[in-house]
C-alpha positions in Angstrom: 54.9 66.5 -24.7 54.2 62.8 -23.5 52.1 60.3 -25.4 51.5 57.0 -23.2 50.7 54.0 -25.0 49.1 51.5 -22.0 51.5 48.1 -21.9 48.3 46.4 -23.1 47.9 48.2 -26.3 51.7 47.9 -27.1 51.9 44.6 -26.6 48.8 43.6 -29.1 51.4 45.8 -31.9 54.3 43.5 -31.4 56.2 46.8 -31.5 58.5 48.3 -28.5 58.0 51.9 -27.7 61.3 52.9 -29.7 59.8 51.0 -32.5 56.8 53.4 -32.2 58.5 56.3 -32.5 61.1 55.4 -35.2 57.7 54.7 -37.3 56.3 58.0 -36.5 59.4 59.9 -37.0 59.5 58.1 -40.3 55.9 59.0 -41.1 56.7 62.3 -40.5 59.3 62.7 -42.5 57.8 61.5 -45.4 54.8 63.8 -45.3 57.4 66.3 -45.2 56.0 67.8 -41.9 59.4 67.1 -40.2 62.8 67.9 -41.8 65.7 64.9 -41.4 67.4 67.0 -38.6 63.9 67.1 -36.8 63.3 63.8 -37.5 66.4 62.0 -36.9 66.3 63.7 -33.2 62.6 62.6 -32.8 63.6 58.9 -33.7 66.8 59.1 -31.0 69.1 59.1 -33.7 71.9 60.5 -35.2 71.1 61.9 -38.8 73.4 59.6 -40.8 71.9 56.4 -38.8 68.9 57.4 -39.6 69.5 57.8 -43.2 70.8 54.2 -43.1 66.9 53.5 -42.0 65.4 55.4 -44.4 67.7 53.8 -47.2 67.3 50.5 -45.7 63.5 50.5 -46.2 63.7 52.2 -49.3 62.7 55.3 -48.5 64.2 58.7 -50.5 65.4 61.5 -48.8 64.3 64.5 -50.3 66.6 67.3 -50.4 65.6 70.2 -50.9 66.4 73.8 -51.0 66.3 74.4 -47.3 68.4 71.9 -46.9 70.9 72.7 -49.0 71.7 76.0 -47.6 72.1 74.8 -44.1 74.6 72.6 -45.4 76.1 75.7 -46.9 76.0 77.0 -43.5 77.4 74.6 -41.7 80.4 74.2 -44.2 81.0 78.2 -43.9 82.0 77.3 -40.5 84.5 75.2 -40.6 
């Protein structure tokens, strides 16, 4: 999917494009409608870098069950 935001209309935000999306990804996130994994690749970033967002503007990262056991996973397979 592509969203276009006209030059104009980013301009009057002060924001760049990337900045636009690291917000949304963000919103996401906290409404819980994204997990970090999807929300990390939505933002162009690697999960731990955006952490270090999320932290830096003092956001929480909820961790939840799901989570959890695809950590589980994950470390199964090494």
């Amino acid at each position: 999917m592509v969203i276009e935001i006209s030059d104009n209309l980013l301009q009057k935000t002060g924001l760049t494009s990337k900045d636009i999306v690291l917000k949304l990804a963000i919103m996401l996130f906290q409404e819980e409608r994204m997990t970090l994994a999807q929300a990390s690749k939505l933002a162009g970033l690697h999960q731990f870098q955006f952490q270090k967002v999320l932290t830096q503007k003092g956001i929480s990262i909820h961790y939840g069950e799901t989570e959890l056991k695809r950590d589980l996973e994950t470390i199964k397979q090494f």
